[in-house]
C-alpha beads as a LAMMPS data file, in Angstrom:
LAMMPS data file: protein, C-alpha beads

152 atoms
151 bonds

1 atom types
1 bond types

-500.0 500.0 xlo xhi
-500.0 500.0 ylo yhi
-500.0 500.0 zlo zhi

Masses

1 110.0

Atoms # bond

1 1 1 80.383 118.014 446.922
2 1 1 84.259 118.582 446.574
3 1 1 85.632 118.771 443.046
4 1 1 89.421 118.985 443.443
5 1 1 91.284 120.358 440.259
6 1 1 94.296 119.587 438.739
7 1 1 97.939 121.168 440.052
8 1 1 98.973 123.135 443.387
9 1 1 99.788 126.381 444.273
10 1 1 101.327 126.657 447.739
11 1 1 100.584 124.621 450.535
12 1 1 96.816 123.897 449.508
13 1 1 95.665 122.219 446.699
14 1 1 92.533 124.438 444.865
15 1 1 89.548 122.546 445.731
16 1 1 85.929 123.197 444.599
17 1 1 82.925 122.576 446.537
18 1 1 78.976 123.219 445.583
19 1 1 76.662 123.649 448.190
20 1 1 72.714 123.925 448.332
21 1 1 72.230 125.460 452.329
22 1 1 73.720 127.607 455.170
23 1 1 74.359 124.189 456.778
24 1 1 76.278 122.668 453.714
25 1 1 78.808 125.775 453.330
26 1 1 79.514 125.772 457.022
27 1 1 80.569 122.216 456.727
28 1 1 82.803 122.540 454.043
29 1 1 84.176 125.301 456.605
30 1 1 84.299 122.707 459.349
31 1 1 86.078 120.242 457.803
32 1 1 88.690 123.101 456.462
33 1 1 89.208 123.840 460.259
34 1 1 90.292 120.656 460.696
35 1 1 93.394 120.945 458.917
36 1 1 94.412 124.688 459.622
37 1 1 97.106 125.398 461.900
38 1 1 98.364 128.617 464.204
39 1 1 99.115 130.978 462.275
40 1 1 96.523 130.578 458.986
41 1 1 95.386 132.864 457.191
42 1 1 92.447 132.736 454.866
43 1 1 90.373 135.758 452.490
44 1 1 86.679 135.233 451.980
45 1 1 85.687 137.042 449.036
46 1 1 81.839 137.049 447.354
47 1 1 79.060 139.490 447.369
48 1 1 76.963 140.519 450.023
49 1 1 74.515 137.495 450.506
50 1 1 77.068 134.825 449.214
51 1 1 77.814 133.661 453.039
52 1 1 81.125 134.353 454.022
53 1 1 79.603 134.869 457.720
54 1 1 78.401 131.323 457.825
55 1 1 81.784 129.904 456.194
56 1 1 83.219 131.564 459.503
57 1 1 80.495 130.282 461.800
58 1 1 81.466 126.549 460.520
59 1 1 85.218 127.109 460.996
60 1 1 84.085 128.237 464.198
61 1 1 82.719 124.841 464.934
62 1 1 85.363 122.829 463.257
63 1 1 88.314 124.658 465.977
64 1 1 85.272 124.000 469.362
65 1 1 84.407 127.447 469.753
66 1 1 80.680 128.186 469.685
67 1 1 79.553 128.555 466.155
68 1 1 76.468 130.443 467.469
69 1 1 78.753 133.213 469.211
70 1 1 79.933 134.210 465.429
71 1 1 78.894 137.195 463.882
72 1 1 79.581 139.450 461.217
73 1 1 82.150 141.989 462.393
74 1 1 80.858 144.869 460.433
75 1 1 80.681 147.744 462.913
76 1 1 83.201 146.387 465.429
77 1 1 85.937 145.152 462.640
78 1 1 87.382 142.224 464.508
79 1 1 85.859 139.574 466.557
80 1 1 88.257 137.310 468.989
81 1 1 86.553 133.864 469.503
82 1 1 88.545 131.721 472.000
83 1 1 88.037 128.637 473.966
84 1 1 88.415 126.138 470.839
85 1 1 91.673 124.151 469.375
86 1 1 92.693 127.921 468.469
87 1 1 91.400 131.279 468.404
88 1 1 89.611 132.437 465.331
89 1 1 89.676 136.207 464.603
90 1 1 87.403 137.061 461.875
91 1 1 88.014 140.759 460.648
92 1 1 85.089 142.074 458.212
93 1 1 86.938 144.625 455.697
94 1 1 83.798 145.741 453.727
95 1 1 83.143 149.417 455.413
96 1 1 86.773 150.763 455.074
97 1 1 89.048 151.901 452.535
98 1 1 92.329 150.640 451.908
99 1 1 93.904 153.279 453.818
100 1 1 92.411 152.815 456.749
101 1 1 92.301 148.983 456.259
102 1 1 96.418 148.960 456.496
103 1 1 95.796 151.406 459.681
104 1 1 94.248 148.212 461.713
105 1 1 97.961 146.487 461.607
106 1 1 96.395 143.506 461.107
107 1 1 100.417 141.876 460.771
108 1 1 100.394 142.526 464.200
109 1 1 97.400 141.325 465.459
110 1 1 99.215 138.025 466.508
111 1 1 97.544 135.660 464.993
112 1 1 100.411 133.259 465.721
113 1 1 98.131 131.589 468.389
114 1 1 95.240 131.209 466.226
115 1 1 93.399 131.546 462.439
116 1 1 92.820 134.993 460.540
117 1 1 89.512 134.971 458.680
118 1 1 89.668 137.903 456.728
119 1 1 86.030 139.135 454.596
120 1 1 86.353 141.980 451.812
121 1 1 90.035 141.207 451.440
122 1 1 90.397 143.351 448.112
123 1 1 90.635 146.349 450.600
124 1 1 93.786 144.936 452.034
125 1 1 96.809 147.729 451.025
126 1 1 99.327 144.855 450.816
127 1 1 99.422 140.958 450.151
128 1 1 99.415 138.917 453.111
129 1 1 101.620 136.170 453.429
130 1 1 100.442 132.633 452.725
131 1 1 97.221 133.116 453.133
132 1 1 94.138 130.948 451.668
133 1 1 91.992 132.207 449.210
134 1 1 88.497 131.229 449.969
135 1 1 86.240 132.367 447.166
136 1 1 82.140 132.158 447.005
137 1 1 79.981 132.787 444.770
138 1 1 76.095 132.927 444.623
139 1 1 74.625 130.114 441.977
140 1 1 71.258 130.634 442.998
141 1 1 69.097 131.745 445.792
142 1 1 70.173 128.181 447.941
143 1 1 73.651 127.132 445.437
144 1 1 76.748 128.246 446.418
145 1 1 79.918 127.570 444.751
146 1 1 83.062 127.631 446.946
147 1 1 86.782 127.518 446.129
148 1 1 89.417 127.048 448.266
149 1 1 93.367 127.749 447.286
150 1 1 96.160 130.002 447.334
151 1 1 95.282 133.646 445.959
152 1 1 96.597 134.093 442.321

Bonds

1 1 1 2
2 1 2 3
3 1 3 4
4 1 4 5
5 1 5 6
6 1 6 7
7 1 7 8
8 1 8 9
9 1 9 10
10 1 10 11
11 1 11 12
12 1 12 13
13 1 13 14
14 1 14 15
15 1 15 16
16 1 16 17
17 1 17 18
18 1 18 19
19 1 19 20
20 1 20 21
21 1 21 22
22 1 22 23
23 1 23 24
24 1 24 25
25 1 25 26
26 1 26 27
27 1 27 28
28 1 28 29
29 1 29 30
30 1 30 31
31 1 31 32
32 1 32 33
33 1 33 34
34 1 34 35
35 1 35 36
36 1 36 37
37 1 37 38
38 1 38 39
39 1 39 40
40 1 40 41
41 1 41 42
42 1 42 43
43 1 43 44
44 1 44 45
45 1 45 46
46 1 46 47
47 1 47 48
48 1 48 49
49 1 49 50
50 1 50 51
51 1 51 52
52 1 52 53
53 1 53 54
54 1 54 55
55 1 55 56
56 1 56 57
57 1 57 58
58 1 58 59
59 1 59 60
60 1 60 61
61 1 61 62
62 1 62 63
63 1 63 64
64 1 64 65
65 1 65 66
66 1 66 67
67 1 67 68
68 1 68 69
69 1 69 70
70 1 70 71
71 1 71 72
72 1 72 73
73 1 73 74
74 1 74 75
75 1 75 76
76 1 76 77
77 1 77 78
78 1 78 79
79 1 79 80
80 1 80 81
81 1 81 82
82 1 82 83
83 1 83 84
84 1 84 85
85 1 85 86
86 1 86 87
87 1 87 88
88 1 88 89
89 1 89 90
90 1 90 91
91 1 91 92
92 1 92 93
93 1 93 94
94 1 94 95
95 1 95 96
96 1 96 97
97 1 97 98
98 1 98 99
99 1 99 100
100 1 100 101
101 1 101 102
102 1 102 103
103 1 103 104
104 1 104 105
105 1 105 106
106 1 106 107
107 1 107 108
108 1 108 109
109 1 109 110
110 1 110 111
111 1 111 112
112 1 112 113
113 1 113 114
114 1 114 115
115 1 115 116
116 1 116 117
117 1 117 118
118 1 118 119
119 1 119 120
120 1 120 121
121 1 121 122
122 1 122 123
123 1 123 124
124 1 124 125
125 1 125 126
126 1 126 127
127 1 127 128
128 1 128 129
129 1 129 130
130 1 130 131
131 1 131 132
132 1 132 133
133 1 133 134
134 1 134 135
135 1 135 136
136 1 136 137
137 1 137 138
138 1 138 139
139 1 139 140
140 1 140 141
141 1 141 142
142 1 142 143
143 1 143 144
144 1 144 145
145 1 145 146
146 1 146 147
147 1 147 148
148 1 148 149
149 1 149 150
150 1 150 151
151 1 151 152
């Protein structure tokens, strides 16, 4: 269910979704995918649990590449999926400090061929540039509530 809200920041309006499964939050995902270009950025943010990894696996789908290929970069920090409309690289933030987050040079990663899916953004040392705030949060054991927009 999409609840869009009033006003704009940026170039995406904030829109609201509730979902009830895994499935459900990957296809919001998907359909975000759709309208991303080279050169997106977006920051998941929500607790452990809240299913940031399966937001990724359904943008995965939405650009072609393999949604079953996606997992959660936690020990290797960055995952390169290619062979769909673009290349998703999904960086998982959550282990490191914001020190050693700004060490990965993640302005340089050249992501101009492709989307950055950043989790754990809050250890970012600096703001990115136009990048999409993707927010989730846990409503229950199956609920999630997701918002898409521009950080504020």
């Amino acid at each position: 269910m999409t609840l869009p809200t009033s006003g704009s920041r940026g170039h995406l309006q904030e829109t609201r979704h509730v979902t009830r499964s895994e499935a459900e939050t990957a296809a919001v995902a998907r359909e975000l995918a759709t309208t991303l270009r080279a050169g997106s950025i977006l920051l998941l943010s929500g607790n452990l649990g809240a299913g940031k990894t399966a937001f990724v696996r359904g943008l995965a789908a939405g650009l072609g590449v393999d949604p079953e290929d996606v997992s959660s970069p936690t020990f290797t920090l960055i995952h390169e999926y290619r062979g769909g409309r673009l290349t998703l690289y999904h960086v998982d933030l959550y282990r490191l400090e914001r020190a050693a987050a700004a060490d990965l040079g993640l302005d340089e990663l050249g992501v101009s061929d492709g989307i950055l899916a950043i989790e754990w953004p809050d250890r970012l040392s600096h703001e990115l540039p136009d990048a999409t705030a993707i927010r989730i949060d846990i409503v229950d054991e199956e609920t999630r509530r997701i918002t898409v927009g521009d950080p504020s």
